[in-house]
Each structure stands twice: as structure tokens, then as C-alpha cells.
C-alpha positions as CSV (number, residue, x, y, z in Angstrom):
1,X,3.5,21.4,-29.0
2,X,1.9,21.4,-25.5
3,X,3.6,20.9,-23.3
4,X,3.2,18.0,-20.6
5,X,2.8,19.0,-17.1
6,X,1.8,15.3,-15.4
7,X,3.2,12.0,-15.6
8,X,1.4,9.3,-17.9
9,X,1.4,5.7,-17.3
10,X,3.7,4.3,-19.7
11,X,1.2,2.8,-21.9
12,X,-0.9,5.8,-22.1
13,X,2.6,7.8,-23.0
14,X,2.7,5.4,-25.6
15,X,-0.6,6.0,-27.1
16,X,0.0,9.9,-27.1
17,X,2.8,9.7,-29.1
18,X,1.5,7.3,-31.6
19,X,-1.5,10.0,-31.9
20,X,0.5,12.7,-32.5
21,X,2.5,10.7,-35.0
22,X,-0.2,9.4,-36.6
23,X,-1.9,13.0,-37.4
24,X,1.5,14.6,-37.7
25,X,1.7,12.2,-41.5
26,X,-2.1,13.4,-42.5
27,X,-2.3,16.2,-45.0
28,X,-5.0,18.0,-43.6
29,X,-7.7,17.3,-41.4
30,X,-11.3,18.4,-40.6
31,X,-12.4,17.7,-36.8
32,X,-16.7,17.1,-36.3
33,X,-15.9,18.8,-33.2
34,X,-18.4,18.9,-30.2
35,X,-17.0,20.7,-27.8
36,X,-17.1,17.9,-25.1
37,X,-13.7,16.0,-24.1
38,X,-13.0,13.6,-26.6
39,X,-13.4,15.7,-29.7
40,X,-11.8,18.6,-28.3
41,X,-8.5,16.1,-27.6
42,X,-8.4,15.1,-31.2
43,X,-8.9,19.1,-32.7
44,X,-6.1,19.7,-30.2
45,X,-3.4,17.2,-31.2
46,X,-4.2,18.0,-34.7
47,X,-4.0,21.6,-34.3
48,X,-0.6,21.0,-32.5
49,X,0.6,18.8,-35.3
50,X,-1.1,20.5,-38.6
51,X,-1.6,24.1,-37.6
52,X,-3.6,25.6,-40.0
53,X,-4.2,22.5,-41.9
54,X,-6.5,21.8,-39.2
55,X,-10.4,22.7,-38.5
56,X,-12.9,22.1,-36.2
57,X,-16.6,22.3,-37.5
58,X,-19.3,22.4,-35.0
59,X,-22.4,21.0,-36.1
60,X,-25.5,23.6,-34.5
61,X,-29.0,22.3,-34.0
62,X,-31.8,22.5,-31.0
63,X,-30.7,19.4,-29.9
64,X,-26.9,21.8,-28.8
65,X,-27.4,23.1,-25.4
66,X,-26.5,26.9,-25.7
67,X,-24.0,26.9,-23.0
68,X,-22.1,23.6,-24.8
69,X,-21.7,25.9,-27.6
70,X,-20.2,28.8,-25.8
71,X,-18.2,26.6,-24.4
72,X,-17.2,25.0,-27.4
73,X,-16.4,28.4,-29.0
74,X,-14.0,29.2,-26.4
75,X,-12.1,25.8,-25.6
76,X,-11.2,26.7,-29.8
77,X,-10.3,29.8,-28.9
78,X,-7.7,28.5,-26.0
79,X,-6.5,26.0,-28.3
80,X,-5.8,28.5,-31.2
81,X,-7.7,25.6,-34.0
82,X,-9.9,27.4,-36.5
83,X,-13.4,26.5,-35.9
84,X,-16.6,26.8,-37.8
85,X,-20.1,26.0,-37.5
86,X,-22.5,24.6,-39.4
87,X,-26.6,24.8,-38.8
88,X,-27.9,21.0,-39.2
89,X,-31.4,20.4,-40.0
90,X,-31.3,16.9,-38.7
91,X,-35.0,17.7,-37.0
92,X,-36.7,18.7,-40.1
93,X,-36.0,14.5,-41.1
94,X,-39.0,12.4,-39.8
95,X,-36.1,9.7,-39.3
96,X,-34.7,11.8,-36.7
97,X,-38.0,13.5,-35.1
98,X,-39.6,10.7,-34.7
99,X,-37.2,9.1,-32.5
100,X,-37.1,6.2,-33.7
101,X,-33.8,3.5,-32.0
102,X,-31.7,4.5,-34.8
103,X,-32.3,8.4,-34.5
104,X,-28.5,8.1,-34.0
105,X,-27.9,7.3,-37.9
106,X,-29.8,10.2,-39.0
107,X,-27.9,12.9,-36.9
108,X,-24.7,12.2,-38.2
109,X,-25.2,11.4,-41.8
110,X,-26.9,15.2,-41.7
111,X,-23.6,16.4,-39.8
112,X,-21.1,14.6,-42.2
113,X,-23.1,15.4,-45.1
114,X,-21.9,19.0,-44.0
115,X,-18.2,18.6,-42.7
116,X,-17.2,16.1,-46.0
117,X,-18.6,18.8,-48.1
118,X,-16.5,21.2,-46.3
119,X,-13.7,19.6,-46.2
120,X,-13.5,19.1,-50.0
121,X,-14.4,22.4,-50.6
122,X,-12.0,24.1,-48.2
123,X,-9.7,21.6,-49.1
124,X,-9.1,18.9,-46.1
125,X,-8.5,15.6,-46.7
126,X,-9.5,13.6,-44.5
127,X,-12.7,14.5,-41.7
128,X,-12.1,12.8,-37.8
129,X,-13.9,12.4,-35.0
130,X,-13.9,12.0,-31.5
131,X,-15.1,8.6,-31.5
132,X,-13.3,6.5,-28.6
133,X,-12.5,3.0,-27.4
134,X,-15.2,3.4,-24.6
135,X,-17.9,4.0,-27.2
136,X,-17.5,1.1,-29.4
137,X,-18.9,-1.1,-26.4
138,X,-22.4,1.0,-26.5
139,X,-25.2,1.2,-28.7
140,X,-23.8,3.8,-31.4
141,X,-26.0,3.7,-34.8
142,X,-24.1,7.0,-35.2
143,X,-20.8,5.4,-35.6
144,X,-22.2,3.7,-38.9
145,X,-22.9,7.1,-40.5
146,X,-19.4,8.3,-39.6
147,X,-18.0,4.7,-41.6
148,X,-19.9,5.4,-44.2
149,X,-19.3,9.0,-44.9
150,X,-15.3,8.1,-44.6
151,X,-14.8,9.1,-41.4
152,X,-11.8,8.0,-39.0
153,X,-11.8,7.7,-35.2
154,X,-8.0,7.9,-34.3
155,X,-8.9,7.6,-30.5
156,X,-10.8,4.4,-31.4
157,X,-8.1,3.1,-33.7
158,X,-5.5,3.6,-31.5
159,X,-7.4,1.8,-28.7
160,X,-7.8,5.2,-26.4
161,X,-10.2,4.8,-23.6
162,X,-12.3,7.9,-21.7
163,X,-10.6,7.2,-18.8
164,X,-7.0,7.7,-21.4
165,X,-8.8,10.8,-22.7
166,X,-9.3,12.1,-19.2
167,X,-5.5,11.7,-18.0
168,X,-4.3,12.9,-21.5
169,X,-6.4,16.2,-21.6
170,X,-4.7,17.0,-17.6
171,X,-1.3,16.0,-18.4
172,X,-1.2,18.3,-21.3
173,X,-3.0,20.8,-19.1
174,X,-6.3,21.0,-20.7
175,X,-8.5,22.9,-18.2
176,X,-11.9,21.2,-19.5
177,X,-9.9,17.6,-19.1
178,X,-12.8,17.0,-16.0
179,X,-15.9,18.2,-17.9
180,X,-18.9,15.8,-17.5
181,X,-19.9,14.1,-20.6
182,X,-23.2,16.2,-21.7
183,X,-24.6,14.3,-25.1
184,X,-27.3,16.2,-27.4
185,X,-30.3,17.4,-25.9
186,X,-32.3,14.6,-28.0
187,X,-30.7,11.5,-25.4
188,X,-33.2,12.8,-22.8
189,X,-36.7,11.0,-24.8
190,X,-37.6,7.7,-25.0
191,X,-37.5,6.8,-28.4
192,X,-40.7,6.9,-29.8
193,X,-41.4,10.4,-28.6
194,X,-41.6,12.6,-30.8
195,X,-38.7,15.3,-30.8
196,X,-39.7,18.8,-31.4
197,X,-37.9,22.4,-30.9
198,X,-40.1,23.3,-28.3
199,X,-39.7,20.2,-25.7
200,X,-36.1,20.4,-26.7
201,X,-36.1,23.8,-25.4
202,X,-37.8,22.4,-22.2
203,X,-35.6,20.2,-21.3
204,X,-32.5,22.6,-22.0
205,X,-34.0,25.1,-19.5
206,X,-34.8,22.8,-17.0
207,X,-31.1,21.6,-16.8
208,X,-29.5,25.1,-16.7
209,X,-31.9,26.2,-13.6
210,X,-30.4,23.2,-12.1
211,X,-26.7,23.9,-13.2
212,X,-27.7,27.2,-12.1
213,X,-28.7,25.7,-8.7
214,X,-25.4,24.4,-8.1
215,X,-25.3,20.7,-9.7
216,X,-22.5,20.5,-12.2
217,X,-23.9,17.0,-13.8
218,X,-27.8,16.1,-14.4
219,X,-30.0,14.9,-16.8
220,X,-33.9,15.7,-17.0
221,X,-35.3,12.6,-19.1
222,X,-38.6,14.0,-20.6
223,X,-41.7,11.3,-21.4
224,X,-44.7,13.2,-22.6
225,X,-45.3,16.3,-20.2
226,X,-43.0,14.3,-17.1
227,X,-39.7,15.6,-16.6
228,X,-37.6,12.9,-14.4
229,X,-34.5,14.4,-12.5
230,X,-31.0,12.1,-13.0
231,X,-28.4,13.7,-10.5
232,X,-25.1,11.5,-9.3
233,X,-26.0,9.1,-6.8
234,X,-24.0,10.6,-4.5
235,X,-25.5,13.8,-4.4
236,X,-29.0,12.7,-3.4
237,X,-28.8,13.1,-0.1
238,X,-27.3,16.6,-0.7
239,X,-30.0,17.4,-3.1
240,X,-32.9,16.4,-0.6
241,X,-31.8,18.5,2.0
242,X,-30.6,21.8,0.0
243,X,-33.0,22.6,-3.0
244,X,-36.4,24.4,-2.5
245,X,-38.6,21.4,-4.0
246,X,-41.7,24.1,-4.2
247,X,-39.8,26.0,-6.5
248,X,-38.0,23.6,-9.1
249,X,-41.8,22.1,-9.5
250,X,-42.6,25.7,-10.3
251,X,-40.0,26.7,-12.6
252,X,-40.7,23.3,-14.0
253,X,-44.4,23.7,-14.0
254,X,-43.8,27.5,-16.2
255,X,-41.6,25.5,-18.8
256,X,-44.8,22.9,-19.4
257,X,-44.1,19.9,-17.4
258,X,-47.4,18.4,-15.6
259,X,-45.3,16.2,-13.1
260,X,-41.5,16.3,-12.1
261,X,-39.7,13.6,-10.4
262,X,-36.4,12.6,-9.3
263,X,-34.8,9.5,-10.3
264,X,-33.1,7.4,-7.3
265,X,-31.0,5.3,-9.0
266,X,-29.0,8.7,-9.7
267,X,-27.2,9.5,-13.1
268,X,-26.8,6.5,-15.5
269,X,-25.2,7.6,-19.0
270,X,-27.3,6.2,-21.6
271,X,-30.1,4.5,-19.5
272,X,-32.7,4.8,-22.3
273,X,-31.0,2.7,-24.3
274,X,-32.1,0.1,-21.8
């Protein structure tokens, strides 16, 4: 068991254990496990409770950032939970490529079409997700698939919110219990534009040169050839006065972009859904 190294409030004690418990009575589970801080939470606790009874399946497309996979790979490793991945070919479906509001729906009935196959065949009962309380308030066509397929979403079920995740993940002293929320390369387009491998590809080397450059959170939204900057507000000032604008537009200019901009309303999670 991990040990806890933090207080919890008593309610959030409360939902821990009720986790635990809950998992501890499944057979077996299979985690769709992302790597980010939610997911890796529930392949932890299950891990803790199920040992090898547990898995955590990765789901690998163009739409994964390279360096969420590494990191992905070793949070598994640290954990000690078995963990496979799985190529998805969610992109070769015009219901996904095209964008279209419910592009959502298409990526994870291709990823569950995978992990419920494996789990049957490698013999897991039941398939969970990181699903939280937080994400039922937001537009999640994804979270439909997931019903459908037979999914369960224990944080969701048992009321945990991100800010819950967050506290949990340091209390039980989960070094990645901090990391920014990064979702698939595909939330940076409008939908309606078109999704390809390539302008994937842009967008995922455009971020690293900035993460490269020192900014640990950002988003660069792509419409058409434009590539628009989303940094924390609180960092504009910094970003102004440190970075070499001559070069980003550059480096920006080599990947394909025609015009780059920054966005001053800063860093708004899921702003194209407005």
C-alpha cells in the first residue's frame, strides 16, 4: 500500500478509502490509462489493491505528444502496474479527421474498442477510467463512448474532484501529483479543421520548443496555417520580456505556420469549446 505522507481533509480521507475499497472487491481491472494525473491515480490504487490483476493500456496515436508517452511509460514504471500500448487508428475515421463537435465520440469508441477486447482476452473484467467529478460539468462526447463500451469512472462515481485528485496524488507522494493537464494534440483545432498527421506534428513541435524554452504549460491553438500562443496569464509579462520573438516566429515559420500570435487572455482549458 502507499503509504501517506500528508494530511487529507477529512472528507477527502474519506473518499480515498472508499476508492481503495471499492477496487480492492473488483476481480480484475483494465485501466485506459493516459499518463496524465487522473488516470494515473486510478492505475495506482488499483495496482496497490489488485497487483497483477491490474493493467494500464495506453492508447498511441498522432494526436499523443511523444514526451506524454515517455512520461507515461515511466510514471508505470514507478508505480510497478503492468502497462501496454495499443496503436489507435482513430484518424484514419472521417468522423474523427474531420473534426467535427463530436470528434470526442469517435476517439474513444476506437480506444475502448481496443482495451474491452483486451481485457476479455487477457482476461480483466471490468475496463476503468480516469474520468472525474470535474469533467462531468464540461462538454465530454467522449464520456458517452466510455458508457457505452461498459466503462466505469470510479473517481466520477465516488464524487472525486481535480482539485481531490491533486491532494490525493501528493499525500500519497506521487511526484507527477502537480503535472499540468496536457489533453490530446487534436484539442488545439477548431472543429471543422481538418485533422491530419502532419499539422498534428506541427503543433507538437511548436509546443516542445516552447517547453524547451522554459514554459512548463502552453497551448498553440492551430486555425489553418496560424498558430496562436495560450501561456498562463501570469506569465505574460514574463514571456514579453524574456523570449527572442524573432526566433519563435522562425522556428514557427520552418514548421509551416504563415502567422504566429499570442493569445492575451492567457491559458483557458478547453476555450474552443466556446
Amino acid at each position: 500500500m502507499f503509504n501517506q505522507l500528508e494530511i487529507l481533509s477529512d472528507e477527502q480521507s474519506e473518499k480515498l478509502y472508499t476508492i481503495r475499497r471499492y477496487i480492492k472487491n473488483l476481480d480484475s481491472v483494465c485501466i485506459a490509462y493516459s499518463g496524465g494525473v487522473d488516470s494515473t491515480l486510478v492505475a495506482s490504487l488499483a495496482f496497490e489493491q489488485l497487483g497483477s490483476k491490474a493493467i494500464a493500456i495506453t492508447g498511441v496515436s498522432p494526436a499523443l505528444a511523444n514526451t506524454l508517452r515517455e512520461e507515461a511509460r515511466r510514471q508505470a514504471k514507478w508505480i510497478g502496474v503492468k502497462h501496454l500500448e495499443i496503436k489507435t487508428s482513430e484518424l484514419d475515421q472521417s468522423s474523427y479527421s474531420k473534426n467535427p463537435k463530436d470528434r470526442c465520440f469517435a476517439c474513444k469508441k476506437e480506444l475502448h474498442k481496443h482495451t474491452t477486447y483486451l481485457s476479455k482476452k487477457l482476461n480483466y473484467k471490468i475496463v476503468l477510467d480516469g474520468v472525474n467529478l470535474d469533467d462531468l460539468k464540461d462538454y465530454r462526447p467522449g464520456m458517452q463512448a466510455s458508457k457505452q463500451a461498459g466503462v466505469i469512472s470510479p473517481l466520477a462515481k465516488f464524487k472525486v474532484s481535480k482539485q481531490d485528485i491533486r491532494d490525493i496524488s501528493r499525500a500519497l507522494g506521487f511526484p507527477w501529483w502537480d503535472k499540468p493537464a496536457q489533453p490530446c494534440l487534436s484539442s488545439r483545432f477548431p472543429y471543422g479543421h481538418e485533422i491530419t498527421n502532419e499539422r498534428l506534428k506541427m503543433v507538437e513541435k511548436a509546443e516542445e520548443y516552447l517547453k524547451d524554452c522554459g514554459l512548463s504549460e502552453v497551448r498553440v491553438r492551430c486555425q489553418g496555417l496560424t498558430a496562436r500562443i495560450e501561456i498562463p496569464k501570469d506569465e505574460l509579462k514574463h514571456f514579453f520580456t524574456k523570449y527572442n520573438f524573432s526566433e519563435l516566429v522562425q522556428y514557427f515559420s520552418n514548421l509551416g505556420f504563415n502567422c504566429t500570435s499570442l493569445d492575451l487572455e492567457g491559458l483557458v482549458s478547453g476555450k474552443l469549446n466556446r
